[in-house]
Structures are given as structure tokens and as C-alpha cells.
C-alpha positions as CSV (number, residue, x, y, z in Angstrom):
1,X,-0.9,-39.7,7.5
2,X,-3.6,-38.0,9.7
3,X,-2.8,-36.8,13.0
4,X,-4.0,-34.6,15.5
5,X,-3.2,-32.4,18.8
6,X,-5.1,-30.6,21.4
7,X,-3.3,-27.8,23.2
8,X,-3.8,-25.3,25.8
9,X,-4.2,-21.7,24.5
10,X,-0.9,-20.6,26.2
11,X,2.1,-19.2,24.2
12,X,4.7,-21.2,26.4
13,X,3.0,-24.5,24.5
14,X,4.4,-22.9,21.1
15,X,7.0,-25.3,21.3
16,X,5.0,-28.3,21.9
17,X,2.9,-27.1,18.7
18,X,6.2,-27.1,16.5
19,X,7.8,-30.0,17.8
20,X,4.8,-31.8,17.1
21,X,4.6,-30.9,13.5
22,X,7.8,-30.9,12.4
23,X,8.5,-34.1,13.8
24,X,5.3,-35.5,12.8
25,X,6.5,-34.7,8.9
26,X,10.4,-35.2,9.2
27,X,9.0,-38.4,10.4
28,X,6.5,-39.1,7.3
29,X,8.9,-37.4,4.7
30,X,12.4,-38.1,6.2
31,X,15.2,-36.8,3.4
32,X,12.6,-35.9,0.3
33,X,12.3,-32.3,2.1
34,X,15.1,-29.6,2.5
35,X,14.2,-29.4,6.2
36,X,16.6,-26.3,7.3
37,X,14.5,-24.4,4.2
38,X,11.3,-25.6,5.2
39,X,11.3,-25.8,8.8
40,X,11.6,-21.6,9.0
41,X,8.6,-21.2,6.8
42,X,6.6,-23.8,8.9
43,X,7.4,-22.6,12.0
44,X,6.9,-18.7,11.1
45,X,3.1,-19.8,9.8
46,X,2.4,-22.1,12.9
47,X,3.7,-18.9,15.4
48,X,0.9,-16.4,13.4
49,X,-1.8,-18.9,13.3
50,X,-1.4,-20.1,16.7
51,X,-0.3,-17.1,18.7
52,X,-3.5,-14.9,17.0
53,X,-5.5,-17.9,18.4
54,X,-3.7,-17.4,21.7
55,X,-4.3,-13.4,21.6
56,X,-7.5,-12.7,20.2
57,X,-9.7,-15.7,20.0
58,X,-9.1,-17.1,23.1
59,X,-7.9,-14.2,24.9
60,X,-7.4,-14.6,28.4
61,X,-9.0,-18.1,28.2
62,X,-6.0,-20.9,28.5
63,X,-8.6,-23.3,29.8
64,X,-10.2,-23.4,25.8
65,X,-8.1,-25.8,24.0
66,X,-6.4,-24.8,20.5
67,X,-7.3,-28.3,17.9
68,X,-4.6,-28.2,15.7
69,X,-5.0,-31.5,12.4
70,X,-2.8,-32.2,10.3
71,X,-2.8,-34.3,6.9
72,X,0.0,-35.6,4.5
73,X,-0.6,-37.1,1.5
74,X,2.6,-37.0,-0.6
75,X,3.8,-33.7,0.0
76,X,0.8,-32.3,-0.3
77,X,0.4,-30.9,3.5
78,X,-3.2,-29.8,4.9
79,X,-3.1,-28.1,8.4
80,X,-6.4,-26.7,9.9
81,X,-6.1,-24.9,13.4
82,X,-9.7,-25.0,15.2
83,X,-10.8,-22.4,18.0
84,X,-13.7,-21.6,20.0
85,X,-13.6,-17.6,19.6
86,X,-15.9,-15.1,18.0
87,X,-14.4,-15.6,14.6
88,X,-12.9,-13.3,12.3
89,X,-14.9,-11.0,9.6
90,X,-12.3,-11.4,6.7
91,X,-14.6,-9.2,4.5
92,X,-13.3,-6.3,6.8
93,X,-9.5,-7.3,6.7
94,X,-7.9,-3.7,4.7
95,X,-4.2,-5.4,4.0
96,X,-1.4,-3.6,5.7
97,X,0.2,-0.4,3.3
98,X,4.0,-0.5,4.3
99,X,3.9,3.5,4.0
100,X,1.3,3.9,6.6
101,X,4.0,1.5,9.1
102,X,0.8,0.2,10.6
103,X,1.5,-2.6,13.9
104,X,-1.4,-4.9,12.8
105,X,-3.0,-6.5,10.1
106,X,0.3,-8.4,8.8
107,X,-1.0,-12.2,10.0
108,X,-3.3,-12.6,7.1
109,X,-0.8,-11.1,4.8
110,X,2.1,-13.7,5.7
111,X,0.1,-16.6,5.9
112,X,-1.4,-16.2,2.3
113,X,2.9,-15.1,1.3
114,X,3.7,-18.7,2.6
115,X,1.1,-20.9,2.1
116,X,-0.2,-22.2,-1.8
117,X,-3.8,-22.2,-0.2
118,X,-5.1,-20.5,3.2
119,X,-9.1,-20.3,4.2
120,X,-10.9,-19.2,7.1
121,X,-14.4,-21.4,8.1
122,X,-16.3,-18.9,10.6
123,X,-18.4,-20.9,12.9
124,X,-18.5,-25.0,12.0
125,X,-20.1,-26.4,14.8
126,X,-19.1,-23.5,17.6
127,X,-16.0,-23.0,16.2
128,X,-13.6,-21.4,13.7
129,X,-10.9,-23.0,11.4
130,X,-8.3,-21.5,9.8
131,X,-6.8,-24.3,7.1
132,X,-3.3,-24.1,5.6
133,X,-2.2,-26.2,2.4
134,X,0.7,-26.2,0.8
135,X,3.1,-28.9,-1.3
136,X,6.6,-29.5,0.5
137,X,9.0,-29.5,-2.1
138,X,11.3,-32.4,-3.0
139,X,14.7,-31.6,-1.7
140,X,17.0,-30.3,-4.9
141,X,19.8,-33.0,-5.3
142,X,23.1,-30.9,-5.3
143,X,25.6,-32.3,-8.3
């Protein structure tokens, strides 16, 4: 399954961005997937990857659209997240040091906690892309 959604780059259209891809998987998957379980970790990487779109590449722009793809095969899930900013120097991301109680920095951090796979493409044709793999795990049978 390959689908697809364009979105404004305004944080009231998080919803629409969750509702979308939840559904668009509950749909594909049904009862394989422990959804409550799933759903949390899901929605808490959709929220950082959209809402730092929202905040710093698009700052101040809602008129620049947010592409967000998705891809299921199995339960093997790929999600990329395509913007029009300036893109993102990873080689000067330091990661957050929970001594220092730093306010930033945690996105990258998160994303690469919850995710089996997470890249960043810098400038593919004017834009940036941040892709997110993982495997949805089969739902454990209770006996």
C-alpha cells in the first residue's frame, strides 16, 4: 500500500496528519497490530517530525505544503516527511546530555529511540526528507 498527503505547514493540521496515518494502517493491518501500543509511539514520532517541519523549516510559512508518504509492505512501514526548508546539518547535531537539562536537541534523539531506521536527505530536488522505517509488530496473542 502506497499513499500520500499534502498538508499545510500549520500545527492545528496535526490531527489530520495522525488521523490519516493511523487510519491509513489500522485500515491495511486491522487486528495483526496491538494498536493502543503502537498508536502512542506513532503518534509521538509523527508530532516531532511534523511540528519541527512546522517550527523551523517552514517557519512562519503555512502557505509551503508539508508531503508526508507513506508505504506498507507487511509490517514493514516506510514514512518519508518532505519540506521546502534550508535543511538541517546533522553533522552538527551534539545529542542532548540529561545533566546539562538542555530545552533542545531531543527530536533527533527520540526519533532514532523509536524508529528501527531514521535518515535525513538534505536537498533532493529543492527539498528535504526525513524517512522513518520501522516493522509493526504482530499483536501478542494473550493465552
Amino acid at each position: 500500500m502506497k499513499t500520500e498527503l499534502h498538508v499545510p505547514s500549520d500545527l492545528k493540521f496535526l490531527k489530520v496528519v495522525e488521523d490519516w496515518l493511523l487510519g491509513s494502517l489500522e485500515i491495511e493491518l486491522e487486528d495483526q497490530v496491538d494498536w493502543a501500543r503502537q498508536s502512542n509511539r506513532l503518534r509521538l514520532v509523527l508530532v516531532e517530525a511534523y511540528s519541527n517541519v512546522v517550527r523551523h523549516a517552514h517557519r512562519e510559512q503555512p502557505d509551503l505544503s508539508v508531503l508526508v508518504r507513506l508505504e506498507l509492505k507487511d509490517r514493514e512501514m516506510n514514512l518519508e516527511i518532505w519540506d521546502h526548508g534550508k535543511g538541517y546539518d546533522l553533522s552538527t547535531y551534539l545529542a542532548p546530555e540529561p545533566e546539562a537539562q538542555q530545552e533542545g536537541g531531543y527530536g533527533w534523539l527520540i526519533l532514532n529511540r523509536l524508529m528501527d531506521r531514521v535518515e535525513y536527505r538534505l536537498q533532493v530536488n529543492g527539498r528535504n526528507c526525513l524517512v522513518l522505517q520501522t516493522t509493526l509488530p504482530h499483536k501478542e496473542l494473550v493465552s
